[in-house]
C-alpha positions in Angstrom: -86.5 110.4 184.4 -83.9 113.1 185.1 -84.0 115.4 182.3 -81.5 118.7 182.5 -83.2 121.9 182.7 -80.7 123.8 180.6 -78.6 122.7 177.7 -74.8 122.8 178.5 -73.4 125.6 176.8 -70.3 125.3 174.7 -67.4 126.8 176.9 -69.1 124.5 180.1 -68.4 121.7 178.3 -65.2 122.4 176.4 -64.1 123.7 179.5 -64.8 120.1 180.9 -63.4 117.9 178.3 -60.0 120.7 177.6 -57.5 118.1 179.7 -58.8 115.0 178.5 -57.6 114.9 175.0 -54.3 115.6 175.5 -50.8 114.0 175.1 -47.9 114.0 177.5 -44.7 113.8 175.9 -42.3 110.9 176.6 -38.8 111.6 179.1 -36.2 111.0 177.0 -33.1 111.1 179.2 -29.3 111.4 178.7 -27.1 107.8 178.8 -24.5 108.0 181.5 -21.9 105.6 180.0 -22.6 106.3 176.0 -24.9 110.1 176.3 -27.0 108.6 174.0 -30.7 109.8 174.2 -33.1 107.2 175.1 -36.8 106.4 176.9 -36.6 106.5 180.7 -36.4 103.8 182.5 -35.5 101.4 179.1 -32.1 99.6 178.1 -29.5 102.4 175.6 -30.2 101.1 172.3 -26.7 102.4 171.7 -24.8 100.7 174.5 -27.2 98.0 175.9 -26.4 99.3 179.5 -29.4 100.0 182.5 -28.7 101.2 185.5 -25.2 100.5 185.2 -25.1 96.8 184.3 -24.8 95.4 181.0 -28.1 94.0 179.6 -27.6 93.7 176.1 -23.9 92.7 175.0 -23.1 95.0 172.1 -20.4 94.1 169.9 -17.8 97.0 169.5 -17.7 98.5 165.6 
């Protein structure tokens, strides 16, 4: 069996894992009918517009 000669020290395998635990955080973008912010690439929650058409109808308060 392959057996490692050394034992890996700490900073060799921190160094290793260091990108694997973190988090990106989500795009929000800017609304261009209401300039409400929402996800990318999701429908305004606000307006119920996505790229430019109506989705959702939203009833005017």
């Amino acid at each position: 069996m392959a057996v490692p000669k050394r034992k890996v020290s700490s900073a060799r395998k921190n160094k290793r894992r260091s990108n694997v635990w973190k988090l990106t955080k989500p795009e929000i973008v800017k609304c261009p009918k209401c300039g409400e912010y929402n996800l990318n690439h999701r429908v305004c929650s606000a307006c119920g517009y996505y790229n430019g058409k109506e989705v959702i109808a939203k009833s005017e308060d």
